[in-house]
N, C-alpha and C positions, 0 to 999 in steps of 0.2 A: 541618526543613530540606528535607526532601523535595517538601513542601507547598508551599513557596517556589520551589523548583527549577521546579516544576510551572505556578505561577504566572506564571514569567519566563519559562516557554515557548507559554503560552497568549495571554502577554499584547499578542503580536501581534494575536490575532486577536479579542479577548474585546471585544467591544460593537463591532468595526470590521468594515468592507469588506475584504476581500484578497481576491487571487487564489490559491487556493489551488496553480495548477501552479507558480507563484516561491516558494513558500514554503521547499522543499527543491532544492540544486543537483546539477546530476552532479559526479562524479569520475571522472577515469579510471580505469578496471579498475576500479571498485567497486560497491559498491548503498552509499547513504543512505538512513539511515532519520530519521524526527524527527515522533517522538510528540506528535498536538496535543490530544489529550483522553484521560484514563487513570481509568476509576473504575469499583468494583465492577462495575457494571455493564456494565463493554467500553469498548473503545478505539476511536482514530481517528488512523491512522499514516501518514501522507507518504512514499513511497519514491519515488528516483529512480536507473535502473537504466542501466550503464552498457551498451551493446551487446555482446551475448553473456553477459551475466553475467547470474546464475538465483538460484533458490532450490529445492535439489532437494528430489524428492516427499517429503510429509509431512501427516499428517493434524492437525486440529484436532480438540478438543470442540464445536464450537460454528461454524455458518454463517457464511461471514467475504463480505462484496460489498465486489468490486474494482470500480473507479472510474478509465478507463484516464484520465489529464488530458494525456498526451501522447505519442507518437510509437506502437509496434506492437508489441505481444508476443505470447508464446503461452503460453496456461496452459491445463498438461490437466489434467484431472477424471475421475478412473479410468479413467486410459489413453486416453481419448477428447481430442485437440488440439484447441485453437479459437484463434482470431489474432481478437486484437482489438486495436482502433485508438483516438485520440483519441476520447473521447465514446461510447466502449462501456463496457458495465457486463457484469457477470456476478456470481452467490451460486455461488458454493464449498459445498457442503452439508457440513455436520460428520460426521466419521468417514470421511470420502472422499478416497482418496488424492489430492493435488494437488502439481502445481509449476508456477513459472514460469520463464521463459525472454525477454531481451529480445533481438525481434528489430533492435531499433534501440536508439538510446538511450528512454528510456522510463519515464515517472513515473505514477504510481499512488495512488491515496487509498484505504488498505483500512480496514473499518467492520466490527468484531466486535462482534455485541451476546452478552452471558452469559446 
C-alpha cells in the first residue's frame, strides 16, 4: 500500500518534464510539504512556505541542500543568518543547528542524501 501511495505521488513526475516550483502550492498560515522521492537512501521534499512561517532550529544526521525555487528566506546555520532568494542554494551540514524563516511567501526543494 505504501509503495502505491509512493508511486501515485511520483508519478507526476517519473519519466516527464515539470516544473518543480508548481509542483507544491502555498496556503495561508501554513508550510506544505509533498514528498517527491523517499528511499533508503534519502529523500526529495517540495515545501512551500507561507510568509512568516518557519521551521524552528533543529539538527539533522545527515547534510540536507536547500534549493530556494521561489520568493526570499532566511536560514541560519549555527546562529550565523543568510537570505537567500529564487535560484540560491545552500548544504545545511548535519549535526548543525539550523532553521528557517520565510521572508516572503517561499518554496523550496530540500535533498537529504543518507
Amino acid at each position: 500500500m505504501a509503495e502505491k501511495e509512493e508511486r501515485r505521488r511520483q508519478g507526476k513526475l517519473l519519466g516527464r518534464v515539470a516544473r518543480l516550483v508548481d509542483q507544491v502550492d502555498y496556503q495561508d498560515d501554513s508550510i506544505v510539504s509533498q514528498q517527491i522521492v523517499k528511499s533508503d537512501e534519502g529523500n526529495v521534499t517540495l515545501f512551500a512556505f507561507d510568509q512568516g512561517q518557519g521551521l524552528s532550529e533543529h539538527t539533522t544526521p545527515f547534510d540536507a541542500l536547500v534549493q530556494v525555487l521561489d520568493g526570499e528566506a532566511e536560514i541560519t546555520i549555527a546562529g550565523k543568518p543568510l537570505k537567500l532568494k529564487e535560484g540560491d542554494a545552500v548544504i545545511m551540514p548535519a549535526s548543525q543547528p539550523h532553521a528557517v524563516k520565510a521572508l516572503s511567501r517561499f518554496k523550496m526543494l530540500l535533498t537529504m542524501i543518507r
